[in-house]
N, C-alpha and C positions, 0 to 999 in steps of 0.2 A: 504494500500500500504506500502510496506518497505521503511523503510530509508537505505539510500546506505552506503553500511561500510566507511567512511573517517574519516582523522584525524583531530580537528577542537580544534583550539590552542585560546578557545574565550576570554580568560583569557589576552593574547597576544595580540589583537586588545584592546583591554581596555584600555591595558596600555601603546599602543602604543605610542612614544614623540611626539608634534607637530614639526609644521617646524620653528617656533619662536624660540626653542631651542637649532636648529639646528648649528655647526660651518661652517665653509667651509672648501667642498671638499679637501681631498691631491692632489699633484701633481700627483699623480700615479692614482689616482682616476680619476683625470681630462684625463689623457690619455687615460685610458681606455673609458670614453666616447667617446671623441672625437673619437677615432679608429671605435667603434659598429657604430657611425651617418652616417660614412663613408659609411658603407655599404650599406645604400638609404633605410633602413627598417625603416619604423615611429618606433618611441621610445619617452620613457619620463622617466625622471628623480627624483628622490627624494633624497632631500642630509641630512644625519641623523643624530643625534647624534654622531654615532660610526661608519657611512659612507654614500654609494651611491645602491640606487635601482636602476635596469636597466631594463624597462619593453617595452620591443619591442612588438609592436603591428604583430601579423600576420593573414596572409587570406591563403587559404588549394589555389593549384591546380595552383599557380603563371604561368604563358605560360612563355616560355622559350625566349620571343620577350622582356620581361620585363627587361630594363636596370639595376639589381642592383647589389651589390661585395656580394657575401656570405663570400668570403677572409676574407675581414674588418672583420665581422662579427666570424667568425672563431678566428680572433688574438684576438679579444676581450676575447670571450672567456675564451683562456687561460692564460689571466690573470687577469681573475674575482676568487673571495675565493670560488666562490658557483654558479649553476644554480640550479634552479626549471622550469621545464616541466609540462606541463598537464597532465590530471589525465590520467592511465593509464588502463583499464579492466582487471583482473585478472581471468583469463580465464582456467578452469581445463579441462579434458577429458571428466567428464561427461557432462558440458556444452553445449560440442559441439553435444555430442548426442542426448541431450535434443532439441537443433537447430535443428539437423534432423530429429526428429522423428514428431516436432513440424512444421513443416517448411508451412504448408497447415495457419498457422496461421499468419503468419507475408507474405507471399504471394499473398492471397485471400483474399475475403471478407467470411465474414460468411454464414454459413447453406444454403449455394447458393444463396446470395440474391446477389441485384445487385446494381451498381453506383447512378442508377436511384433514386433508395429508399432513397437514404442519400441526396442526391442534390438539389439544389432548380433546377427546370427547366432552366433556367438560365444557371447554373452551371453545367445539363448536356450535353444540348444543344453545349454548348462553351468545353465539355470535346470530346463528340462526333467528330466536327468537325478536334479538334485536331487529334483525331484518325482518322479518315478521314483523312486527311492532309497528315500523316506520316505511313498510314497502318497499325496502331497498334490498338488491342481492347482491352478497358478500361471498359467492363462493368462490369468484375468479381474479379479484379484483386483490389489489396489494395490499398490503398491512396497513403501511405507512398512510396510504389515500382514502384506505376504510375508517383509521383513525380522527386524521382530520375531518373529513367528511362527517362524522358520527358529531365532532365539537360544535364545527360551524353550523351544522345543520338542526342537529337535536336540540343543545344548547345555544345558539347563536349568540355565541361570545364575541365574535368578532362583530356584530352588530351595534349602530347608536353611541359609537363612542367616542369618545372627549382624545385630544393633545394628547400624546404620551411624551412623557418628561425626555427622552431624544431627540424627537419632534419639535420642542419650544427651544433645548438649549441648543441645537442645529440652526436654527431660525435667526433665536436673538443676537445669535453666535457672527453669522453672517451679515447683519444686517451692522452691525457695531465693529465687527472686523477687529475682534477677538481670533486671534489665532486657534486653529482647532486641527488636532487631528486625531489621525482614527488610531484603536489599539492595535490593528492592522489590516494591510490589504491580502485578501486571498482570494486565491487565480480561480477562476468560474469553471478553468476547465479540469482541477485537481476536484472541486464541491462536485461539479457532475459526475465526475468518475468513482467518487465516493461512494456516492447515491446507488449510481447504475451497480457497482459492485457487491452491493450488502445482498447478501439473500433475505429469505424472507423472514428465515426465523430471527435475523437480529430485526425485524420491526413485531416479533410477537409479545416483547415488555410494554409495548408504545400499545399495541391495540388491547388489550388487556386495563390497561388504565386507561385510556380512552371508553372502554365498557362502563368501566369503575364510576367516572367520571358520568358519563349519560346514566345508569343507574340511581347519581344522586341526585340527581332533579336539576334545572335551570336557575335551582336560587343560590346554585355555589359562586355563579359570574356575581353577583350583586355582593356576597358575602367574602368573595376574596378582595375585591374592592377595599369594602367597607374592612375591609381585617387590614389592609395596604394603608388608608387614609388613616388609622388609629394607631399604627405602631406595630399591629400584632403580628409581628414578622413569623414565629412560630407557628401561629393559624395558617397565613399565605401560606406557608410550605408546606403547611398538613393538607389542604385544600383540594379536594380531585380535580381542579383544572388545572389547578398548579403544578401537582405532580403530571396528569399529561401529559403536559404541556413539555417538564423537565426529562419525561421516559422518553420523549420520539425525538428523530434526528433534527438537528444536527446536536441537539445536547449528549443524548446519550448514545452517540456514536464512539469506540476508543480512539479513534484516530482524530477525528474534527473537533470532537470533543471536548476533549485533552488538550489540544491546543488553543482552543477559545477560554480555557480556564486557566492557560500556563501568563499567555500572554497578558491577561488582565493585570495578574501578579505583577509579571516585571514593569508591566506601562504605571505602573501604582509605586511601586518600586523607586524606578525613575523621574516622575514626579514628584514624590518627598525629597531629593533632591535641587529641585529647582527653587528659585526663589519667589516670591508674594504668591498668591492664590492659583491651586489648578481646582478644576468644579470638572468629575468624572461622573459621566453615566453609567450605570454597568446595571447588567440583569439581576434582578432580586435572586435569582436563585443560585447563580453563582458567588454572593457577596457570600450568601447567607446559611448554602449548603454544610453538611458536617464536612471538615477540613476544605472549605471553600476559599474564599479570596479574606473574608476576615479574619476566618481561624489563622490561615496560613501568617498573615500580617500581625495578628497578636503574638504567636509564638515566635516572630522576630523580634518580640519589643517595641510595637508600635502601641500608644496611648490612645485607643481608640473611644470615641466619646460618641456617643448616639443611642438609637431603641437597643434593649436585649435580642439578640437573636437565636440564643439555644438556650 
């Protein structure tokens, strides 16, 4: 399998300073916090040698019912020295051809077999029914597409929803001409050959909680929210959309995976290096997961200030 083209500054994590070292915050430093909290997005704090990390926790598809300020979040912004965004796919012409031409692959199961063959009885029985349920047949179709199909469509989480906190710091980021970049670029055509190569059983975790998930009812989307806008980082994680959302690729791929979680690290890393404010976006479930991007950074001695997250 390929390793994914990123940048990885490992040098940088090394030599990272603890939070022992650290002075206190400037005043202008302290405002800009205070401003980002406002906006009701979990965040956490590191205060560094030479300043403040800003790492906002977010969740994809927020419902538009969800009380928070993207404003706040917005003035923050611009006047942070720097954001970093998620990794971005770098995506060429041939790419997408290669998508179409291929597309029987990431759609289907293979050489015509069926659900049945991958499943324990168990698993199809309980996939059948679903179909059953909502009209739809699952016996040819891919894991990965049964999945998502079962959230967007059972659940309709991706429906009626507000800014996501990437979205407004991209934005205000641009428009203020705050430098920004991403945790890194990766080549469109290493993501598609990922995809096209997994068989089917590494997507039988992903559809399996995606069951999990439609079995709890349509009021987990409201309630992961409202668990996100209050702090309750532990609820978010326990959440069947959340999980999901965390089982199917590209999270829980070992290959893509692994590197989406490696790089956060060091791009976090090399930030508490630099000097006055960086304001980072990163996925709730990578901050927050067991030995994720917090854990990892407390056990280097970083002085992290924000919600509990285990």
């Amino acid at each position: 399998m390929k390793r994914f083209c990123v940048s990885a500054g490992v040098a940088a994590l090394l030599a990272t300073p603890l939070a022992a070292q650290e002075p206190a915050p400037t005043e202008s430093e302290n405002a800009i916090v205070v401003t980002a909290q406002r906006s009701g997005a979990p965040m956490w704090t590191i205060d560094t040698a030479t300043g403040t990390v800003i790492l906002v926790g977010e969740i994809r598809a927020i419902p538009k019912s969800t009380p928070w300020e993207p404003a706040r979040l917005e003035e923050a912004t611009r006047a942070a020295d720097r954001v970093i965004l998620g990794a971005r796919p770098k995506v060429s012409p041939g790419d997408v051809l290669r998508l179409i031409f291929s597309g029987s692959k990431f759609t289907r199961l293979p050489d015509k077999s069926q659900a049945s063959q991958y499943l324990t009885p168990e698993q199809w029985a309980r996939l059948q029914a679903l179909g059953t349920a909502h009209g739809e047949d699952y016996a040819r179709q891919s894991f990965l597409l049964t999945a998502f199909e079962m959230l967007r469509k059972q659940l309709r989480f991706n429906r009626d929803t507000a800014d996501e906190p990437s979205d407004v710091v991209r934005k205000a980021a641009d428009k203020a001409k705050v430098p920004t970049t991403r945790a890194a670029t990766l080549r469109g055509e290493d993501i598609i050959d990922n995809l096209a190569d997994a068989p089917p059983e590494a997507h039988i975790a992903c559809l399996d909680a995606a069951m999990d998930a439609v079995e709890a009812g349509p009021q987990i989307v409201e309630s992961r929210a409202a668990d996100w806008r209050r702090y309750r980082i532990a609820a978010v994680m326990a959440n069947p959309l959340e999980g999901a959302l965390g089982q199917c690729w590209p999270w829980a791929d070992d290959t893509l995976g692994s590197e989406l979680r490696t790089i956060w690290v060091t791009s976090i890393a090399e930030a508490s290096a630099a000097s006055g404010t960086t304001l980072a976006v990163v996925p709730l479930r990578v901050l927050a997961e067991k030995q994720g991007v917090l854990d990892q950074l407390e056990q280097r001695g970083f002085d992290i200030a924000g919600p509990a997250w285990k």
